[in-house]
PLY file of the C-alpha trace (Angstrom):
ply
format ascii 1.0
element vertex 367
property float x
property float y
property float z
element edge 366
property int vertex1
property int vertex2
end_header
-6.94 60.46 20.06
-4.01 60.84 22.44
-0.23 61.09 22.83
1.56 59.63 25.15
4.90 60.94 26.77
6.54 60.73 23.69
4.36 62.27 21.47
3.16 58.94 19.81
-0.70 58.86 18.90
-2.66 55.94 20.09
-5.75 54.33 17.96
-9.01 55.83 16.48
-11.88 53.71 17.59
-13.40 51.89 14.85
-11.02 53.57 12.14
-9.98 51.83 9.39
-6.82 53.33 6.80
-7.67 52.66 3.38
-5.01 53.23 0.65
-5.57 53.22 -2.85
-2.29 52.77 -4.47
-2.46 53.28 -8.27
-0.49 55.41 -10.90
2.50 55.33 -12.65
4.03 58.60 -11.92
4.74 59.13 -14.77
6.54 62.75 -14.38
9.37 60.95 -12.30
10.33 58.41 -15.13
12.41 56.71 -15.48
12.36 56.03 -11.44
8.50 55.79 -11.40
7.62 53.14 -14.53
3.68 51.48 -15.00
5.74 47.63 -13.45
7.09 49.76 -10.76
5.52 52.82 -9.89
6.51 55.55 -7.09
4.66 54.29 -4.36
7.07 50.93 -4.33
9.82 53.21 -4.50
12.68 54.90 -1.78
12.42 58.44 -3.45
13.51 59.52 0.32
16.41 57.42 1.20
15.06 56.57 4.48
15.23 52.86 3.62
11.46 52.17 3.04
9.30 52.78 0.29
6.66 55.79 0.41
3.96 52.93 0.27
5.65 51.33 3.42
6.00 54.94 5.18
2.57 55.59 4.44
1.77 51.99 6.45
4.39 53.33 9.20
2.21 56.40 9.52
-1.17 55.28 10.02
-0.83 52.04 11.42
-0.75 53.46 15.13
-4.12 55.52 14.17
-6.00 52.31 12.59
-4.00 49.29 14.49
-4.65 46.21 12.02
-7.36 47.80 10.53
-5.92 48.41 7.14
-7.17 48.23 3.66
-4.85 48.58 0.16
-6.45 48.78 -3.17
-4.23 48.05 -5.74
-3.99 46.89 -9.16
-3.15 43.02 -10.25
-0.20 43.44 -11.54
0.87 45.84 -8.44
-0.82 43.03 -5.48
1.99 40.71 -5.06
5.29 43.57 -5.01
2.62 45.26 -2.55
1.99 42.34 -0.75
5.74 41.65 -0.10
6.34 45.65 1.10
3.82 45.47 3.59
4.36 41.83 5.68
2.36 42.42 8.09
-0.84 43.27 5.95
-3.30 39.72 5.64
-3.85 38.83 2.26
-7.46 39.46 2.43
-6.86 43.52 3.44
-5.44 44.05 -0.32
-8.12 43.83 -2.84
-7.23 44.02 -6.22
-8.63 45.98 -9.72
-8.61 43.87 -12.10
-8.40 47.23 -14.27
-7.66 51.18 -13.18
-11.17 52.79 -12.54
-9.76 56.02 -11.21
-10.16 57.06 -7.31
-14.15 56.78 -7.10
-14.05 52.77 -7.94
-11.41 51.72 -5.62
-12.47 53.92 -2.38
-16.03 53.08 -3.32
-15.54 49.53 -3.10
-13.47 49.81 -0.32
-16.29 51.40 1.53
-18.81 48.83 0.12
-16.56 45.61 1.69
-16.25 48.37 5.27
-19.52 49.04 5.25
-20.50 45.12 5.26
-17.46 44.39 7.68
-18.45 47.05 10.55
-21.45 49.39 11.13
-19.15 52.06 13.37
-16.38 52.11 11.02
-15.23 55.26 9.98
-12.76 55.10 6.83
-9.82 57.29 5.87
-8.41 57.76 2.59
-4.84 58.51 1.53
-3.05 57.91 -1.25
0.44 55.76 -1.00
2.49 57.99 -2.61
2.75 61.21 -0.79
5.47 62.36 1.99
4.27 63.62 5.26
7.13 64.93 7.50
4.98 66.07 11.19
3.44 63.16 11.98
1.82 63.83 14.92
-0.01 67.04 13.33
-1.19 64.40 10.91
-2.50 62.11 13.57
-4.63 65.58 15.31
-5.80 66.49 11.83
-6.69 62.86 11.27
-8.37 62.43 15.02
-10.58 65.70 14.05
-11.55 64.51 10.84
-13.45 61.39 12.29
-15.02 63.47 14.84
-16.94 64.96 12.42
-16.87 61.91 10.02
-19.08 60.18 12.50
-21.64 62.95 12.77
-21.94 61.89 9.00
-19.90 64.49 7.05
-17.63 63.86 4.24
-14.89 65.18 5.31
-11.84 66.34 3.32
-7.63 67.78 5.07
-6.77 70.75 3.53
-3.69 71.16 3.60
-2.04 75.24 3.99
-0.67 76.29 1.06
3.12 77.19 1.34
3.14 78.61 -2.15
0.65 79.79 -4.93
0.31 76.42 -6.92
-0.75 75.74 -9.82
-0.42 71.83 -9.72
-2.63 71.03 -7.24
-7.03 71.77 -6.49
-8.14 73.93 -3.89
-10.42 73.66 -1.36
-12.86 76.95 -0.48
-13.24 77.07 3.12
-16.13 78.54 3.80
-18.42 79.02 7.15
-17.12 77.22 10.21
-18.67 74.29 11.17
-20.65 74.31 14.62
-19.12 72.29 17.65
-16.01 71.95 15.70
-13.46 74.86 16.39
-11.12 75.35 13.27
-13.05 73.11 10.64
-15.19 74.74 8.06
-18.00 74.05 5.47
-16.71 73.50 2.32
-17.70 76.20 -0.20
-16.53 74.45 -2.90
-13.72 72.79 -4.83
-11.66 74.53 -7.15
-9.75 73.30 -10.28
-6.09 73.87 -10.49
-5.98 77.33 -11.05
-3.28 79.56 -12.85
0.05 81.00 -10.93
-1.95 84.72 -10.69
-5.36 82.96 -9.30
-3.80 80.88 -6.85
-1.81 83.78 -5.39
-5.00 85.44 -5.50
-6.48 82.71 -3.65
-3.71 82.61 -0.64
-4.14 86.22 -0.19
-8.11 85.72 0.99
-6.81 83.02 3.92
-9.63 80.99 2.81
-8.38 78.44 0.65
-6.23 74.93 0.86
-4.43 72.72 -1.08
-7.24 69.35 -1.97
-4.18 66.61 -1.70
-7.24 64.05 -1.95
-7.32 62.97 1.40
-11.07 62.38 2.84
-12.73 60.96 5.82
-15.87 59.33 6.12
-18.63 57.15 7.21
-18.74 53.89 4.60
-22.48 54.42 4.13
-21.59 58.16 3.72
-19.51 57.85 0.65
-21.95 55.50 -0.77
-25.20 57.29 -0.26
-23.44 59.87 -1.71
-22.68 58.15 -4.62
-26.06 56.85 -4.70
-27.46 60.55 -5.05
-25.66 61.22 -8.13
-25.02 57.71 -9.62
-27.42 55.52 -8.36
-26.21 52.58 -10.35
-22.66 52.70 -9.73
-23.00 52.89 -6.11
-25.41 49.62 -5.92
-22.84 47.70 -8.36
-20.23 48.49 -5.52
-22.52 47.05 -2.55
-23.20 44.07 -4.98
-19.43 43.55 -5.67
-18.75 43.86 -2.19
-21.31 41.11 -1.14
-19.95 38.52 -3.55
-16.71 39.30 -4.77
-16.58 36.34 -6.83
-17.92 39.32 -8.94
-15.31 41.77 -9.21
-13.25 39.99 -11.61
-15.48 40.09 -14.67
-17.72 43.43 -13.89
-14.41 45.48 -12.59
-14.10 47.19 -16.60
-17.73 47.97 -16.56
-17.72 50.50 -13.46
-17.78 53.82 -14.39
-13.93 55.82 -14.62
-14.38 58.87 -12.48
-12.15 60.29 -9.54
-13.68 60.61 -6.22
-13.92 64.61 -6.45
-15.88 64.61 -9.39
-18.45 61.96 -8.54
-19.20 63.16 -5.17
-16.72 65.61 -3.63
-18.26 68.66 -5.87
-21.85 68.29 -5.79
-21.48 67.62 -1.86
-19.80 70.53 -1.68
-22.77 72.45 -3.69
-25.20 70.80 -1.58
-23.71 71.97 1.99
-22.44 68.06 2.74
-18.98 68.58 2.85
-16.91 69.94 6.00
-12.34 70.55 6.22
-10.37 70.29 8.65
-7.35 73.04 8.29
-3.98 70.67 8.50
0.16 71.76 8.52
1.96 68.75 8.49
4.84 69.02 5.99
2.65 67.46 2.91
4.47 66.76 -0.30
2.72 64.38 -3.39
6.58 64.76 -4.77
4.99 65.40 -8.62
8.08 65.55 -10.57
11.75 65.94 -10.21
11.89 69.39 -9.00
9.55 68.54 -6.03
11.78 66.04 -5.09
14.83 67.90 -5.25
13.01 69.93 -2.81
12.37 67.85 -0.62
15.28 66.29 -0.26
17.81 69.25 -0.32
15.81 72.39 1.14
14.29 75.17 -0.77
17.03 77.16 -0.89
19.29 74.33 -1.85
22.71 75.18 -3.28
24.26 72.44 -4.06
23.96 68.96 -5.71
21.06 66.93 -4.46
22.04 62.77 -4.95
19.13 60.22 -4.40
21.62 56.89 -4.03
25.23 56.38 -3.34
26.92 59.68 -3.48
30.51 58.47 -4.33
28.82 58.12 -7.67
28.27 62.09 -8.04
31.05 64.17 -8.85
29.52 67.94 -9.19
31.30 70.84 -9.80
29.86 74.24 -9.75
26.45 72.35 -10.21
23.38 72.46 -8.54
20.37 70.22 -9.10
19.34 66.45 -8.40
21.17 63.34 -9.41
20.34 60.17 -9.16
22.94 57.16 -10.11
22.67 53.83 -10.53
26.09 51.93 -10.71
28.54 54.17 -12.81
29.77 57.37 -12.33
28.22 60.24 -13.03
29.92 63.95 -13.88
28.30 67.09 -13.65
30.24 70.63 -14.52
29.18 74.22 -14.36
25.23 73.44 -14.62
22.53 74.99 -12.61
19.24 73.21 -11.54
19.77 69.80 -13.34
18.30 66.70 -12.97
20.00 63.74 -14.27
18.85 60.33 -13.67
20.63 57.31 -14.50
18.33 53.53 -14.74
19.56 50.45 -16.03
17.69 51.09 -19.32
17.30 54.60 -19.91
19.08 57.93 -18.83
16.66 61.34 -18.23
18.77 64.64 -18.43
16.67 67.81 -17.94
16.24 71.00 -15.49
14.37 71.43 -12.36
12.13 73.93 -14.74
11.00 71.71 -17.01
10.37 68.75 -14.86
6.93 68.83 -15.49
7.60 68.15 -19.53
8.37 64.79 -18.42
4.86 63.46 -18.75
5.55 64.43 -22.61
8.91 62.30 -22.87
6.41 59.37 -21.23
3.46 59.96 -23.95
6.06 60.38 -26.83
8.03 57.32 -25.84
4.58 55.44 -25.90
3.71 56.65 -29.54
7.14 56.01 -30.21
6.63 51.81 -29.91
8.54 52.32 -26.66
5.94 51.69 -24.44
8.16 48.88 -22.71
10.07 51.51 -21.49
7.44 53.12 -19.36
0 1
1 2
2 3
3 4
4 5
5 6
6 7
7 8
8 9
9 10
10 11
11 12
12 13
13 14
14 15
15 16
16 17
17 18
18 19
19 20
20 21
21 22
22 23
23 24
24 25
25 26
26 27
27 28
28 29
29 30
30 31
31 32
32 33
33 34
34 35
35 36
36 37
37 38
38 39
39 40
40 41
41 42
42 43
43 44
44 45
45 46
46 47
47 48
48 49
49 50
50 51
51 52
52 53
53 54
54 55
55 56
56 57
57 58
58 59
59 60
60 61
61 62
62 63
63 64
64 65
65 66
66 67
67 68
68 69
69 70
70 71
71 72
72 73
73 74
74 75
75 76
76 77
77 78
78 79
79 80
80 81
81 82
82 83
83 84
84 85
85 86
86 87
87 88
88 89
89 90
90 91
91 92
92 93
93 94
94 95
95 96
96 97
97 98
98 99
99 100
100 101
101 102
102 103
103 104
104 105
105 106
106 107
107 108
108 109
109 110
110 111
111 112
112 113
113 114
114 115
115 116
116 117
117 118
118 119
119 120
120 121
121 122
122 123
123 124
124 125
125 126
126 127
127 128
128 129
129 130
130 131
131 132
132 133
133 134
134 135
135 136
136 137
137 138
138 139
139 140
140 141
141 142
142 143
143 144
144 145
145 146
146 147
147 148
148 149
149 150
150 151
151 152
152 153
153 154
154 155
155 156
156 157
157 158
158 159
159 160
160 161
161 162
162 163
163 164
164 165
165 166
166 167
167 168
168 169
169 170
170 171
171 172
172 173
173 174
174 175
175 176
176 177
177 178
178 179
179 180
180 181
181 182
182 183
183 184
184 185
185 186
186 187
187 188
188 189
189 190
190 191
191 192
192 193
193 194
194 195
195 196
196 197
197 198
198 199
199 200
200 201
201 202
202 203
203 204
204 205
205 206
206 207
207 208
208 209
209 210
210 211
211 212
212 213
213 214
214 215
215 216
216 217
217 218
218 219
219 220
220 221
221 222
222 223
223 224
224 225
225 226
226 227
227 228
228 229
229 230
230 231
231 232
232 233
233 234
234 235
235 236
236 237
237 238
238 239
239 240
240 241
241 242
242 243
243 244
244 245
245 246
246 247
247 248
248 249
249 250
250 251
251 252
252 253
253 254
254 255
255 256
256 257
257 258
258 259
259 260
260 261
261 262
262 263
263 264
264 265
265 266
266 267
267 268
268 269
269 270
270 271
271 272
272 273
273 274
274 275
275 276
276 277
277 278
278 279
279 280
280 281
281 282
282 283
283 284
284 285
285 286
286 287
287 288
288 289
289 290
290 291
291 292
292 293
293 294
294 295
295 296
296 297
297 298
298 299
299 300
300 301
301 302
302 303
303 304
304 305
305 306
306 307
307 308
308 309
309 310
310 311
311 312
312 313
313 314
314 315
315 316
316 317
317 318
318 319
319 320
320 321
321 322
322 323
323 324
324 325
325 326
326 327
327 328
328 329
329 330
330 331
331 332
332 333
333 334
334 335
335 336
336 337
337 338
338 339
339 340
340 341
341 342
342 343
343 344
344 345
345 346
346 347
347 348
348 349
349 350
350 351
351 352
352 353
353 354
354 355
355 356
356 357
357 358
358 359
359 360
360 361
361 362
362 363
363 364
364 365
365 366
């Protein structure tokens, strides 16, 4: 890869984006619903939606070379977001398999389609703010991808989370200055652990991003489950198939099926990336993002003659009436045509809950 005099990247040789775009997000409800989840949504005010950013972003990396796996019901808003995407570069699951099903079959249909491709995964939903740190990190990752690696960005923690994985970085890899072995994957740990873990230098956030030969992830697959890996190929060379043996494949992510016993079995190599990454989880991520860490006012996502705040910090986010906020700290109020969320920045995760309990509640049209 190269820049030119402005700092734009130019395109990877025989690399292809692929973006699974799935989810409900459900901890920023009731923006994010199952009809229309986060990735179709603004949640930056820039004027595109993060599934359209993440097109902006890797488009001048892959050129036309783009695949989106979506579900049904998600193909045709996705379809209309991202014009300049053929029809035939957005395949559809007819039901959600998790991450291992839809990047599998992705690199079944790549693998078919060109023997030098190399594939990168990335999800649509997440915000990525230096751009051409991304593109380096991305250019280094199919270096090695072609030398047959699965390869995996971690990203540098900014703070000891407990929301996301962690990658293990673990011997450096030969002929590649800065990217290491993966040791192994780690589940999300507690607060104390993961400040443990920043303090040894030698661990990353795993935001799911990984980069890869198609026949890599599939022989992979292959070594651990045999079956599912040749229903993929088969799906892949008739797709006339897909349709009725889509609920059949097994439901596992990605990191479970093949990232971890890679990992155990040396396979696995990351590439150390600082790019301004943010999956935007729940409400308090957001009003993050979009106000600063140290923010000390009232964050508003929309038309801010709608806000009045006094002596209130927080996020708000209106829809067409005014909203009031007096003399509270760290709130998040968002307003919907069909259902108003008022909580705190600290409990933003306990919105899941209001989502489950809203389901068990018969109001499952609401989600």
């Amino acid at each position: 890869m190269t820049l030119d005099d402005k700092g734009a990247s130019s395109p990877l040789d025989s690399f292809y984006a692929v973006v699974p775009a799935g989810g409900a997000g459900t901890r920023l409800w009731p923006l994010s619903r199952a009809r229309s989840p986060k990735f179709l949504r603004d949640l930056r005010g820039s004027g595109r939606s993060l599934l359209q950013e993440t097109f902006d972003r890797l488009s001048p990396l892959c050129e036309d070379r783009f695949l989106v796996v979506t579900g049904t019901a998600h193909a045709e808003a996705v379809a209309g977001q991202l014009d300049k995407v053929p029809a035939d570069a957005i395949l559809t699951e007819p039901a959600a398999r998790d991450s291992m099903a839809a990047i599998g079959f992705a690199a079944a249909v790549l693998e078919r389609k060109d023997p030098d491709a190399v594939m990168g995964s990335f999800a649509a939903d997440h915000v990525i703010t230096d751009e051409a740190a991304f593109a380096q990190a991305v250019s280094t990752a199919v270096a090695v991808a072609r030398e047959g690696w699965l390869v995996t960005l971690g990203i540098e923690p900014t703070f000891p989370s407990s929301a996301f994985g962690y990658i293990h970085a673990g011997a450096a890899l030969e002929g590649h200055p800065g990217v290491n072995v993966v040791a192994e994957f780690v589940e999300k740990p507690s607060t104390e652990t993961a400040t443990e873990y920043l303090a040894t230098g030698e661990f990353r956030w795993n935001a799911g991003m990984f980069v890869a030969r198609p026949s890599t992830i599939l022989d992979l697959l292959h070594t651990w489950h045999p079956e599912f890996a040749d229903r993929l190929r088969e799906l892949a060379a008739d797709p006339s198939l897909v349709e009725a043996a889509w609920a059949d494949l097994p439901k596992i992510a990605l990191d479970h099926a093949i990232a971890e016993p890679a990992a155990a079995a040396g396979k696995v190599a990351t590439v150390p990336a600082a790019f301004g990454w943010d999956d935007i989880g729940d409400f308090d991520s957001l009003a993050t993002l979009l106000g600063g860490e140290e923010s000390t006012s009232t964050v508003v996502l929309g038309e801010p003659e709608l806000v009045q705040a006094i002596d209130t910090t927080g996020l708000v986010v209106p829809h067409e009436k005014l909203i009031a906020v007096v003399g509270l700290d760290d709130v998040v109020v968002v307003d919907t045509p069909d259902a108003l969320l008022v909580t705190t920045r600290a409990r933003a995760q306990d919105v899941k809950k209001l989502v489950n309990a809203l389901k068990d509640g018969g109001l499952g049209d609401l989600t």
